[in-house]
C-alpha positions, 0 to 999 in steps of 0.5 A: 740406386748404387752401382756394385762394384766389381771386385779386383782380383789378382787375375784382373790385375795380371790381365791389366798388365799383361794387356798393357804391356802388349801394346808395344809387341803389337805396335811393333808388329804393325810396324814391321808388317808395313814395311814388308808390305811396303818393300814387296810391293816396290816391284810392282810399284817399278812395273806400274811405273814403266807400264805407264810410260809406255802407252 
């Protein structure tokens, strides 16, 4: 039995770009979210440290 075909159109191939281009802009998000989750949280990391050591 043979498969229909989607057909392409110029909104799909807008979409495929614009999909494919968006990568980078999230990858770069992810990676400066991380960063500032990772430089608020060195304080409490110093807390944790200290607190540790008291005991």
């Amino acid at each position: 039995m043979p498969r229909n075909k989607r057909q392409i159109t110029f909104g799909h191939i807008v979409f495929n770009v614009l999909y494919t281009l968006a990568f980078p802009a999230i990858a770069t998000f992810a990676f400066l979210y991380t960063v500032i989750v990772w430089v608020f949280s060195i304080p409490s990391r110093i807390i944790a440290f200290f607190g540790s050591k008291i005991k």
